[in-house]
N, C-alpha and C positions, 0 to 999 in steps of 0.2 A: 497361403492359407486365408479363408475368407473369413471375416467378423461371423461369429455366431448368433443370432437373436437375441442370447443371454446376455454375451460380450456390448452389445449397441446397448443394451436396455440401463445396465449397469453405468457404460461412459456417457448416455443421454441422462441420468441420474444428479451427474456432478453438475450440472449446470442451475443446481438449487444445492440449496446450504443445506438440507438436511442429506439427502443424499452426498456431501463431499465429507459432512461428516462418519456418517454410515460406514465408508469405504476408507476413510483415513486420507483419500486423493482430491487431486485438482488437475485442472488438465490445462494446458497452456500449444497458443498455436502460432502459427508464421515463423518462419527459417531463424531470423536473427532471436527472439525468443526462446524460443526453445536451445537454440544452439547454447546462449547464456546459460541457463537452467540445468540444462546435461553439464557443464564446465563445472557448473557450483556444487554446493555440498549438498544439494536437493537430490533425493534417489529415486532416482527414473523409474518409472515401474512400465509402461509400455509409450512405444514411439512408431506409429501409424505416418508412411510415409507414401505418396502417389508416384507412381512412375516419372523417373525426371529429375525427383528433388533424392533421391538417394543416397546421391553423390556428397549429399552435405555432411554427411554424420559416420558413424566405424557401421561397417556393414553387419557384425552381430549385434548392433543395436536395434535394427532397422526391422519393422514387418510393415509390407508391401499390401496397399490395399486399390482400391480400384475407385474413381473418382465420387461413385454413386454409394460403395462406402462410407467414406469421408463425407460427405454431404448430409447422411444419419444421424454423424455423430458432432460434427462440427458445430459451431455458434458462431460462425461468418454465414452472412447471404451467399458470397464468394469463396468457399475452403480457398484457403491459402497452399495447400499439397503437406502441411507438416501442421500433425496436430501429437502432443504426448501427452500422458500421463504419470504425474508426480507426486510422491507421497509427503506428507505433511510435515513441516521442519520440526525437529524436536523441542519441545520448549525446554528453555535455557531463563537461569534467573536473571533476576532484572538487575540492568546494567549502571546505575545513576550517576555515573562520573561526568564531567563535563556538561555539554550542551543535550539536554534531552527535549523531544518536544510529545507535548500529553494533545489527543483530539477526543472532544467532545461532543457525541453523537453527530459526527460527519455517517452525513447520508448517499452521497453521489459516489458512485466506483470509478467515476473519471477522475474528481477531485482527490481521491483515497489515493488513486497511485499515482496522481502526479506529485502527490504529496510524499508517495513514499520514491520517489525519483528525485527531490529536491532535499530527501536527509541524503540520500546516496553521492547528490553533486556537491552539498556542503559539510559532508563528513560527520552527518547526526547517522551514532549509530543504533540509539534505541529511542522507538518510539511507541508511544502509551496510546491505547485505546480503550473510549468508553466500549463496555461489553455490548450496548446498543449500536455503534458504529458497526458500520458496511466492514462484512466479509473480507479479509485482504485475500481471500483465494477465490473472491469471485470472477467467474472471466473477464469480465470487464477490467476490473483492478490491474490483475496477473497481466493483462495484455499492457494497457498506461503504464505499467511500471519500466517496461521493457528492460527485462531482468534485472533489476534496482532490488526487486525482492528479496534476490537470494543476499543483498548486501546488508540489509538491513536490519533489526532484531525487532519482533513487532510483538509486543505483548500485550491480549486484553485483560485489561484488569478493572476493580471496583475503583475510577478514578479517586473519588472521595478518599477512602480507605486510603490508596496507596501515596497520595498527595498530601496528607495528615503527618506521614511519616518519614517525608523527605525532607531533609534540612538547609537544603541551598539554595535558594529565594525561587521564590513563583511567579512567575509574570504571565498577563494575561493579556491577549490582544481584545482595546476595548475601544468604543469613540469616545472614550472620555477620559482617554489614559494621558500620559507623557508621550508630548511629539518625542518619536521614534529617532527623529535627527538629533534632536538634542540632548537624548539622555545616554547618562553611564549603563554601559550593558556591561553584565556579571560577565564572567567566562563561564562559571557553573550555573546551572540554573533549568527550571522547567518553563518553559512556554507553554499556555496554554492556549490550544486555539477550538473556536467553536463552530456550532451548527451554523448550517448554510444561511438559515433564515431564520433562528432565534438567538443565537451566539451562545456564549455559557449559560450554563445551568447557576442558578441563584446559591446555588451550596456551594460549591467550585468556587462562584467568586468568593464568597465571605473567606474562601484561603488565600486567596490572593498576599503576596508583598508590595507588588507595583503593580501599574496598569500601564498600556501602553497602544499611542495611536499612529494610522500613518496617515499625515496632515492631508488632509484631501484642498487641491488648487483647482479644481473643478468645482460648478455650482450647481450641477445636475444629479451627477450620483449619489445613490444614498450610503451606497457599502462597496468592498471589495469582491469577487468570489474568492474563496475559502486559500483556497493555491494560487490565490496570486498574492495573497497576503501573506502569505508563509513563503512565499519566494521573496518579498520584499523582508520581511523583519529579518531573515537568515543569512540574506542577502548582510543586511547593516550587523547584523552579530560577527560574521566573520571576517565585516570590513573593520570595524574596530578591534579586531583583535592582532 
């Protein structure tokens, strides 16, 4: 059965945030992605496959389309042969036990899901977003995650607001905090990490408990990017623990 005008016009839609909302979907492409996605509690709502890659997934999951299809609706230069469509995970309340980590209008969908790949490798299972922060179901995101998404519990909220009323210390990554080697890390607690190129918000800090840097042995750079900073602080939170 071939894509219909309507079908393209709708899945070329999600590729903007107003349209993914409109629909309730996100669409996610290439074999090993999606294969994760379909395993997880994400519910599949269609799976466009090219002759060849078939063989990957239960065959009544599967509609068969033809390469110049796939190339309509796709967001590869290159269709990868597997693109699906997924409907939006339920939101679930927020989770605050243990290690939670909050971001602060992060803007880049690379950094967004490598970030949300790095709570999946070290066992953060909710993580806080300013409602300014990038889209987690934008392609680009959903792809950097490589199914880390469906592990993760991602909730946007009024950071301010919900950060007033959590009670187990707030740390913030700052250059002018506590070298990161040397201090006592909580077990419970939120991290906060910020924008690419202005860092927290001036109200966020004022909630701050600690502050916290990671000692830069370089005389050139002036900052980290966003995820790799959040790979080192999580990194030393769950080597201290």
């Amino acid at each position: 059965m071939s894509l219909s005008k309507n079908k393209i016009k709708v899945i070329q839609s999600l590729q903007r945030k107003k349209g993914r909302i409109q629909h309730g979907l996100f669409l996610a492409e290439g074999i090993k992605v999606v294969q994760e996605l379909v395993a997880s509690s994400f519910e599949l709502h269609s799976l466009y496959v090219t002759e060849g890659h078939e063989h990957h997934f239960d065959a009544e999951l599967v509609q068969l389309v033809t390469e110049d299809e796939l190339k309509k609706i796709s967001t590869f230069k290159t269709p990868s042969g597997v693109l699906a469509l997924f409907r939006f995970a339920r939101i679930q309340d927020l989770q605050l036990d243990g290690l939670v980590l909050a971001l602060d209008t992060i803007n880049d969908p690379g950094n967004l899901g490598t970030i949300i790949r790095l709570c999946d490798w070290f066992g953060v299972k909710q993580l806080l977003c300013s409602e300014n922060t990038v889209d987690c179901y934008n392609s680009k995101v959903v792809q950097s995650t490589m199914g880390s998404l469906s592990r993760v519990q991602i909730n946007y909220v009024d950071l301010e607001e919900v950060l007033q009323k959590i009670p187990t210390p707030k740390l913030v990554a700052d250059l002018d905090g506590e070298n990161l080697y040397q201090a006592a890390l909580p077990k419970k607690g939120v991290l906060i990490l910020g924008n690419e190129s202005n860092g927290i918000g001036t109200e966020l800090k004022k909630l701050k408990d600690r502050s916290l840097t990671i000692p830069r042995f370089g005389i050139e750079t002036e900052s980290l990017n966003v995820a790799t900073a959040a790979a080192i602080i999580l990194s030393e939170f769950r080597r201290n623990q």
